[in-house]
C-alpha positions as CSV (number, residue, x, y, z in Angstrom):
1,X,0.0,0.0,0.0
2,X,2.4,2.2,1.1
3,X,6.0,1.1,0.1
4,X,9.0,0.4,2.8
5,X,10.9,3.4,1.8
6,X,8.9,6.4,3.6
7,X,10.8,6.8,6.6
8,X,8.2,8.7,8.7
9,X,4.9,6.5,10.3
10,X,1.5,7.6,10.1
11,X,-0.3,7.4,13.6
12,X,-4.2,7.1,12.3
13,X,-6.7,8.5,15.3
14,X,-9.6,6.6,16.7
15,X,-11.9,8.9,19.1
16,X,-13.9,6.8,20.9
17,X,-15.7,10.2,21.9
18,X,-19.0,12.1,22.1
19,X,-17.0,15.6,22.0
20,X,-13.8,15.6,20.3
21,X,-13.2,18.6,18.1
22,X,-13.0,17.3,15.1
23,X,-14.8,13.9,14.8
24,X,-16.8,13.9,18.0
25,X,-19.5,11.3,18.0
26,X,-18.7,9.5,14.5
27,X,-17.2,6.6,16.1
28,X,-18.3,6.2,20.1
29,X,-20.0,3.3,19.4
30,X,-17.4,0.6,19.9
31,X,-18.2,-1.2,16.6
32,X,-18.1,1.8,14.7
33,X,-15.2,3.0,16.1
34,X,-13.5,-0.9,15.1
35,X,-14.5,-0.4,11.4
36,X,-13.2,2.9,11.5
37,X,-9.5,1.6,12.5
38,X,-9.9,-1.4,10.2
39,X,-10.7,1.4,7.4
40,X,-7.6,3.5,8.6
41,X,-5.3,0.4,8.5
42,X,-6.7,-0.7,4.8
43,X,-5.8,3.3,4.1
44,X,-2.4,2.6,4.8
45,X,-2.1,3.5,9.1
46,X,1.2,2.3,11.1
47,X,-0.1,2.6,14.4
48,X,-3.9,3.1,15.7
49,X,-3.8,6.1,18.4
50,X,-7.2,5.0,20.2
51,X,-8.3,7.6,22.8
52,X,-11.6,7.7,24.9
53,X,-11.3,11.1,26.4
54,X,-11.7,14.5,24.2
55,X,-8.3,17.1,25.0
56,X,-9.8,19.9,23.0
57,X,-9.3,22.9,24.4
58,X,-12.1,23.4,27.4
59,X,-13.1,20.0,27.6
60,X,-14.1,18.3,30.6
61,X,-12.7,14.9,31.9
62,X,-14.2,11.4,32.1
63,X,-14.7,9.3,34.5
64,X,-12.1,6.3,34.7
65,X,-14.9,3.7,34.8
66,X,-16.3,5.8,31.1
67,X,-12.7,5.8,29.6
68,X,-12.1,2.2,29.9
69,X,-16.0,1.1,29.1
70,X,-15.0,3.2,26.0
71,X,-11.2,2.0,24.8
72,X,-11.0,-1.6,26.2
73,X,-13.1,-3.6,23.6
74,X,-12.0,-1.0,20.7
75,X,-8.4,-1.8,21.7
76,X,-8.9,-5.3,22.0
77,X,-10.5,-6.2,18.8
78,X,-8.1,-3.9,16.7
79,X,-5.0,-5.8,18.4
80,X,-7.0,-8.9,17.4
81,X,-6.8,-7.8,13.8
82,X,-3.1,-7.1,13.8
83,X,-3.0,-3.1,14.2
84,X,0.1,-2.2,16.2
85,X,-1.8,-0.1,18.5
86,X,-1.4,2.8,20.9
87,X,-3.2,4.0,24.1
88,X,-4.3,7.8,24.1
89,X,-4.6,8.1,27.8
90,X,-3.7,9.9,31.0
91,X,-4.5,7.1,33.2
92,X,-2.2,4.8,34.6
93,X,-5.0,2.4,35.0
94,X,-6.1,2.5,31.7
95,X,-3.1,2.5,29.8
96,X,-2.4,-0.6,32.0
97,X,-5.5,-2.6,30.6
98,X,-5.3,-1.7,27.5
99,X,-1.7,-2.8,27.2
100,X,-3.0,-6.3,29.0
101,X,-5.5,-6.8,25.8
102,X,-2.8,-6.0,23.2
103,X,-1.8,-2.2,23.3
104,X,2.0,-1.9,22.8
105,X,2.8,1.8,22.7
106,X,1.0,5.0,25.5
107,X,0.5,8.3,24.0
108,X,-0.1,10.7,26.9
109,X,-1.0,14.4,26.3
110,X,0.2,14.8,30.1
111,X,3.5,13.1,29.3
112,X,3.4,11.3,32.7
113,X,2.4,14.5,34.6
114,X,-1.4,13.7,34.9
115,X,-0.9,10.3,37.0
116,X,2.3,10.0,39.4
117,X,1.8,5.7,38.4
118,X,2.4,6.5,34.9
119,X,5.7,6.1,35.1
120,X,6.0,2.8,36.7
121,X,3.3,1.0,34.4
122,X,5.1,2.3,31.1
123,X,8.9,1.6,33.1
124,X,7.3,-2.2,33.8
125,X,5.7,-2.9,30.7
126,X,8.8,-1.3,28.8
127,X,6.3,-0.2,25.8
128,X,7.5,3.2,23.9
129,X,5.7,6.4,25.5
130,X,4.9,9.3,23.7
131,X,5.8,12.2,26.0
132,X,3.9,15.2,24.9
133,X,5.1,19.4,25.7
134,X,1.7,19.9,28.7
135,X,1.3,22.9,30.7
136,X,-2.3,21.6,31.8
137,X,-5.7,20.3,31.6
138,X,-8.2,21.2,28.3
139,X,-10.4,23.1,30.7
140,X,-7.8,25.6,31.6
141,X,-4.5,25.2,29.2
142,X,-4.7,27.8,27.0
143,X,-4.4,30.5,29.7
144,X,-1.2,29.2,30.1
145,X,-0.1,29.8,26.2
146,X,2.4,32.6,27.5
147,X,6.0,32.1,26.0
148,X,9.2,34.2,25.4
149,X,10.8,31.4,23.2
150,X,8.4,29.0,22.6
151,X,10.7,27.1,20.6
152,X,13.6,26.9,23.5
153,X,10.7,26.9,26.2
154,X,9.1,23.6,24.8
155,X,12.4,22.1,24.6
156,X,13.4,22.6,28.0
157,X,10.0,22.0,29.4
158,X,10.3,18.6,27.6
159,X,13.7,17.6,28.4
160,X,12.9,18.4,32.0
161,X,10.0,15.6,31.9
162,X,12.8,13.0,30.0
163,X,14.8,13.3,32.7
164,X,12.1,13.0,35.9
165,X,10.4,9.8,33.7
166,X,13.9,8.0,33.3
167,X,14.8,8.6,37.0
168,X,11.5,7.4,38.0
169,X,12.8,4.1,36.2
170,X,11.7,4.5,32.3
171,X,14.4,4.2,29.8
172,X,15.7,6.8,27.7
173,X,15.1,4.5,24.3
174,X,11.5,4.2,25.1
175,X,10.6,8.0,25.0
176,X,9.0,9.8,22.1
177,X,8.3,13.1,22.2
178,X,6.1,15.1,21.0
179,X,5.7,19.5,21.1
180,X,2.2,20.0,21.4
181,X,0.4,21.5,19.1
182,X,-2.6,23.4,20.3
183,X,-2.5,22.7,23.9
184,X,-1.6,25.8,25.7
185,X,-0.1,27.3,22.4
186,X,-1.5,30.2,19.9
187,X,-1.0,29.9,16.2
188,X,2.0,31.9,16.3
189,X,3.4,29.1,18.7
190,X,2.1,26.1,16.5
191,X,3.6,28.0,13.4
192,X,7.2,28.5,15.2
193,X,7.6,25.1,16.4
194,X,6.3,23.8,13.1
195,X,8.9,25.6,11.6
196,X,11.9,24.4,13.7
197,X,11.3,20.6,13.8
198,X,15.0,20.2,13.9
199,X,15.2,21.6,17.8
200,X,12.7,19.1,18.5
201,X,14.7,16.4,17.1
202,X,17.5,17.9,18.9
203,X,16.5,16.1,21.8
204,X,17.6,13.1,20.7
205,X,14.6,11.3,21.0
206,X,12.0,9.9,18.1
207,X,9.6,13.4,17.6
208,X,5.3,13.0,17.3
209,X,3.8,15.5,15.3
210,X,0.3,16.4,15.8
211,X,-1.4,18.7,13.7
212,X,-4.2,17.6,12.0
213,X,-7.3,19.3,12.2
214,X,-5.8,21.9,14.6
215,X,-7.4,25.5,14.8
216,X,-4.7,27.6,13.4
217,X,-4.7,25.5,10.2
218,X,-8.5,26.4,10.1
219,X,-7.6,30.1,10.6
220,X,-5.2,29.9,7.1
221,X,-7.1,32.3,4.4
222,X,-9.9,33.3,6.7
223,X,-10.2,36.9,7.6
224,X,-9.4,38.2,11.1
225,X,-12.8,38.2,13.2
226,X,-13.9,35.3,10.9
227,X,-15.2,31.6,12.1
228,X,-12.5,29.7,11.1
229,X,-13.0,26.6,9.0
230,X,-14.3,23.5,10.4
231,X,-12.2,20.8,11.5
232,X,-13.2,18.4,8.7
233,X,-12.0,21.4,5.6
234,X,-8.4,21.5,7.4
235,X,-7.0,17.4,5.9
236,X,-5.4,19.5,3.4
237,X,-3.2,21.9,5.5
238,X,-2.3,19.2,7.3
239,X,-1.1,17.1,4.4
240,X,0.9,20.2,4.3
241,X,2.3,19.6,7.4
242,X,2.9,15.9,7.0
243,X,4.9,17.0,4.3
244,X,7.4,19.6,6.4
245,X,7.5,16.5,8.9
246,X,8.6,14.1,6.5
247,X,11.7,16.4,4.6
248,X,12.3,16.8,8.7
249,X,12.1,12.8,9.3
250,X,10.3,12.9,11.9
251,X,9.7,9.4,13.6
252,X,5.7,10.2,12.9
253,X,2.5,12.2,12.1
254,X,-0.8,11.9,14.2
255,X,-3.7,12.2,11.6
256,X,-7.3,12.0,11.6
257,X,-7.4,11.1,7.3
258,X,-4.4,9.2,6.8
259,X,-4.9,8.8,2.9
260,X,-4.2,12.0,2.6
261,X,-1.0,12.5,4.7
262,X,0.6,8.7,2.8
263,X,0.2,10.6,-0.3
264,X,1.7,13.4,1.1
265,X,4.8,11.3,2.7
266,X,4.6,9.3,-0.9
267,X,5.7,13.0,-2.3
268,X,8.4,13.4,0.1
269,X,9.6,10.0,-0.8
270,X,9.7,11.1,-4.3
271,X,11.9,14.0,-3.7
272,X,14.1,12.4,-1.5
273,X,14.7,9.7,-4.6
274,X,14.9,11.7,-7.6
């Protein structure tokens, strides 16, 4: 489908939510939400991301019991089916049952900051665990989008939480991280990091790219005071982006249409050949 030689993986999402901001609702029910990871796989997906709680800016949190009625089965069958997949939690509890029915990687917004037992379930299971740049919760993170040097500031902020998870026990080769975009940034601080990938990678760890379906690719083009566009008009500014991840080799893109974003690595691959 896709060819060996693109370097960068594509991370397809699964919400398993009522509220997320871009697909909220599509796929909650658990069979739904299976076909839609079978259907990302068949596009072409490395890794299933399958989350049960929305992080869009101002959301609220679930209860444990809700998350894990939510991800368990989803997780289950897809691991069943042969999908490398990964946990989208904050919950040492959950990301503990779902790597018990087949989960092999934990991508956590909080990047171990959320739940103090975080640490030790991802340092016993040895799994790789996407450490993401988190200043706080949905309901109150972007009031915390202030930065001098947002580029510098995510990087140290980041390497502080690589060095608290490995001395709580997890090792350095099982950190990815990634720099956030959209939680407790503005465009400007999307745009800036977006642009210098290579401090990211800097850090000597694999780097996660998130962008798709982000607001400040639905502000692109629209006038200032303007709605920006919805979240399911913005798969082709993040192509964009999958592109400026792949010339940067990022280790992978998080993506809601993943069609889209193999093309766009299928482009890169291109260049890099010719």
């Amino acid at each position: 489908q896709r060819g060996v030689s693109m370097s960068t993986l594509v991370m397809g999402v699964v919400n398993v939510t009522p509220d997320s901001f871009s697909d909220g609702g599509l796929w909650f029910a658990p069979d739904a939400a299976i076909a839609h990871g079978v259907d990302l796989l068949e596009q072409g997906a490395d890794i299933l991301d399958v989350g049960g709680e929305s992080t869009r800016p101002g959301a609220e949190r679930v209860s444990e019991e809700e998350e894990l009625r939510r991800v368990i089965p989803v997780i289950r069958e897809l691991s069943l089916s042969g999908a490398r997949v990964s946990v989208d939690t904050m919950r040492a509890s959950v990301a503990a049952q779902a790597l018990d029915v087949g989960a092999s990687i934990v991508n956590d917004v909080s990047g171990g900051v959320a739940d103090p037992d975080m640490a030790r379930v991802v340092a016993d299971a040895g799994v790789p665990f996407v450490v993401m740049h988190w200043r706080g919760h949905s309901h109150t993170m972007q009031d915390r989008a202030l930065y001098g040097d947002v580029v510098a500031e995510v990087c140290r902020e980041l390497t502080a939480r690589i060095t608290d998870l490995c001395a709580r026990g997890v090792g350095r080769h099982q950190l990815i991280v990634d720099p956030g975009f959209g939680f407790a940034k503005l465009p400007e601080h999307n745009w800036s990091l977006l642009a210098h990938l290579e401090a990211i990678q800097s850090l000597g760890q694999p780097v996660l790219i998130g962008t798709s379906r982000k607001a400040f690719l639905g502000r692109l083009g629209v006038p200032e005071g303007a709605q920006a566009r919805p979240a399911a008009e913005r798969d082709t500014a993040t192509a964009a982006t999958t592109v400026v991840a792949g010339l940067a080799r990022v280790w992978g893109v998080r993506v809601h249409d993943v069609s889209s974003s193999i093309d766009a690595l299928r482009v890169v691959t291109a260049l890099e050949g010719a």
